[in-house]
One Martini backbone bead per residue (centre of mass of N, CA, C, O) as a GRO file, in nm:
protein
  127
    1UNK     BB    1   3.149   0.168  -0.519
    2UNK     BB    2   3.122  -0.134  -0.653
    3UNK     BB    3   2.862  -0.342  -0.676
    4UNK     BB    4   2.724  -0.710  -0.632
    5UNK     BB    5   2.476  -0.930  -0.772
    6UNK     BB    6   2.340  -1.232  -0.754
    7UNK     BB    7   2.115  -1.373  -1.028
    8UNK     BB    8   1.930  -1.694  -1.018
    9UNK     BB    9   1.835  -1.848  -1.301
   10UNK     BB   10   1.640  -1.889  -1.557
   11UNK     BB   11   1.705  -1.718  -1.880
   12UNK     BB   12   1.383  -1.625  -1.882
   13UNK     BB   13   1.395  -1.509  -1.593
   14UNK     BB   14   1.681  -1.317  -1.623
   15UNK     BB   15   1.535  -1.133  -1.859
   16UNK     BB   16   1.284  -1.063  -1.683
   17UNK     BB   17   1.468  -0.895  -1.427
   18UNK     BB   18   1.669  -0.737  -1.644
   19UNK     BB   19   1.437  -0.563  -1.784
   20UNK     BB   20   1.353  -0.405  -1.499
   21UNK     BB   21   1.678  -0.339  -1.424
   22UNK     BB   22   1.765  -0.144  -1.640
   23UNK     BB   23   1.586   0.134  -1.642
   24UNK     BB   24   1.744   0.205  -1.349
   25UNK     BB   25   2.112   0.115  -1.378
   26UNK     BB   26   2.159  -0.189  -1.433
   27UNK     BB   27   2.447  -0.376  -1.522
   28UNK     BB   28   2.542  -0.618  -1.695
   29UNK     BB   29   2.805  -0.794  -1.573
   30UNK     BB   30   2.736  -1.119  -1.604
   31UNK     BB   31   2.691  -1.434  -1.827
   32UNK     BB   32   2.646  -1.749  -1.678
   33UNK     BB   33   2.619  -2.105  -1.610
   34UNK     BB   34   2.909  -2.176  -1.475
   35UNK     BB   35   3.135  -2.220  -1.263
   36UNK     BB   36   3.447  -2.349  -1.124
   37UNK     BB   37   3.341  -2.660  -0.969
   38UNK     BB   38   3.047  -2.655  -1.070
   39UNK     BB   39   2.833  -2.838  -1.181
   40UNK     BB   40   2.616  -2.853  -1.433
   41UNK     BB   41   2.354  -2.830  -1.332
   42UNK     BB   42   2.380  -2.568  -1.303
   43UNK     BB   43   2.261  -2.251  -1.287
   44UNK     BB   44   2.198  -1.967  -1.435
   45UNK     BB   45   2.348  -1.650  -1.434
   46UNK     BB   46   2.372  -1.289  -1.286
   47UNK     BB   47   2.575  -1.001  -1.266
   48UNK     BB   48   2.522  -0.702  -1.095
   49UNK     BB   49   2.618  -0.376  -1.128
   50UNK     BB   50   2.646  -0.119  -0.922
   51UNK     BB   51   2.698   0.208  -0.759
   52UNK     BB   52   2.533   0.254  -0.575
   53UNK     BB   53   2.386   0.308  -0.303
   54UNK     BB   54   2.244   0.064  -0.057
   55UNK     BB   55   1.996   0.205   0.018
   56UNK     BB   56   1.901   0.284  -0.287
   57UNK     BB   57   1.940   0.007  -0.421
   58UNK     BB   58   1.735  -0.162  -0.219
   59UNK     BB   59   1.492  -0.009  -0.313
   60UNK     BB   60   1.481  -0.083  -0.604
   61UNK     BB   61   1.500  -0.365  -0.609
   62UNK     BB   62   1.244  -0.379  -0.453
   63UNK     BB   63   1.076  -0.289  -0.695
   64UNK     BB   64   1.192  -0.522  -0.892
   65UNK     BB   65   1.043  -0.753  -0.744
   66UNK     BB   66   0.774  -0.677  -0.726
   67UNK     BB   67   0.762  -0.647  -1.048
   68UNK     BB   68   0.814  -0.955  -1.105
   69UNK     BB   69   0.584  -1.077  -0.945
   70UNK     BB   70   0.350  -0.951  -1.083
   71UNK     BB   71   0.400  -1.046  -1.345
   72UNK     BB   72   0.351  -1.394  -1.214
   73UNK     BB   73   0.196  -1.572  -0.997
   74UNK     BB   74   0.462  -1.823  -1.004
   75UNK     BB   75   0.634  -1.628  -0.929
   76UNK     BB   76   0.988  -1.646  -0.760
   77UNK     BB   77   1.185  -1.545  -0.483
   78UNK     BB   78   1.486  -1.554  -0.356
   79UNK     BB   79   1.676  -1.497  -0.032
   80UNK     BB   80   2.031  -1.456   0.038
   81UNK     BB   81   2.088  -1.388   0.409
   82UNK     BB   82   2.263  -1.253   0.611
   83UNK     BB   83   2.306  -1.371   0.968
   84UNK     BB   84   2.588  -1.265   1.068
   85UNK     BB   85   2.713  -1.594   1.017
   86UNK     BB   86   2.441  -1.658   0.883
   87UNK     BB   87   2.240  -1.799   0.604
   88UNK     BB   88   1.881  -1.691   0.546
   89UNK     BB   89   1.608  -1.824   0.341
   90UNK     BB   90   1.379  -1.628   0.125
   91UNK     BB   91   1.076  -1.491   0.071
   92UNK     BB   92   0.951  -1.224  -0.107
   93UNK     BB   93   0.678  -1.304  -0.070
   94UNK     BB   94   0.463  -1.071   0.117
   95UNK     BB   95   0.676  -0.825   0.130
   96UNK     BB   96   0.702  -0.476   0.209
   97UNK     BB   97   0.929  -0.224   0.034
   98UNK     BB   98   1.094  -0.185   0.283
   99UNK     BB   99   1.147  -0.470   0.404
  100UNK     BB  100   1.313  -0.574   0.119
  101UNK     BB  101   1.506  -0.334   0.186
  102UNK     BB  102   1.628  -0.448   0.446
  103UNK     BB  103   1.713  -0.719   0.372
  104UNK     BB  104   1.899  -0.616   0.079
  105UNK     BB  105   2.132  -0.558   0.282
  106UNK     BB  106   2.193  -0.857   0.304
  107UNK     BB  107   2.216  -0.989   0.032
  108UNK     BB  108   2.394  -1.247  -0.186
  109UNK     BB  109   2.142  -1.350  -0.334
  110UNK     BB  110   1.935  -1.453  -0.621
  111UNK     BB  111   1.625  -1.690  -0.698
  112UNK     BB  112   1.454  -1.722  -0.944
  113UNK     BB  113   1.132  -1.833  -1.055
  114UNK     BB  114   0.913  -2.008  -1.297
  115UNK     BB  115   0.727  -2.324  -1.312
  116UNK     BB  116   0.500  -2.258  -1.559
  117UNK     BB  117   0.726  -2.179  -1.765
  118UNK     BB  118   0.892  -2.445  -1.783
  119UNK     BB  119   0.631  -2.615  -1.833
  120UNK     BB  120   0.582  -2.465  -2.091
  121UNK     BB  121   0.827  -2.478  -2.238
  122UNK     BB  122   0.853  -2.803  -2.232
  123UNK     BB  123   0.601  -2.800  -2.417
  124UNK     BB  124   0.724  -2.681  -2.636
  125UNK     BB  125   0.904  -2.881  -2.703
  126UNK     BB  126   0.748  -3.152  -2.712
  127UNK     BB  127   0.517  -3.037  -2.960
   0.00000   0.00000   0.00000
């Protein structure tokens, strides 16, 4: 049964979350800017489909975390993992590939993002 993992976060950091994720059998399932009801100023995301089983597929995405927190010190992952009834929000950086394993198993989606990219194009837009 095919799985769904939602990626959150600006289109600059999903192409390259997507880059680390495509070689490895992840494929881009939709990319939305917003969906229906949701204010406009909402981030842009990707939702990815994977076939792979639950504990495969949780090693490799640990591997694309952990590859991609490497990639800019200023990068950051959040994880919206269920714990129970509540859903408890997480930063990645720190865990190690096996921990991160772990918690993807209950992950509802990840938030990328990285603020000196953002402050980068910003500074590229205005001069």
């Amino acid at each position: 049964m095919d799985q769904h993992l939602r990626v959150i976060g600006p289109r600059s950091e999903l192409r390259a979350f997507y880059e680390l994720a495509k070689p490895v059998g992840f494929s881009e399932y939709r990319t939305r800017s917003i969906d229906p009801g949701i204010p406009q100023n909402a981030a842009p995301f990707v939702d990815f489909i994977f076939s792979a089983g639950g504990l495969k597929m949780a090693g490799t995405l640990a591997s694309i975390v952990l590859a991609y927190l490497k990639g800019r010190a200023s990068r950051s992952v959040t994880l919206d993992v269920k714990d129970g009834k509540k859903s408890v929000t997480l930063s990645a950086r720190g865990y190690s590939e096996e921990d991160l394993q772990k918690l993807l198993l209950g992950c509802r989606q990840l938030v990328v993002f990285d603020p000196e990219a953002e402050k980068e194009r910003k500074a590229k837009k205005l001069g």
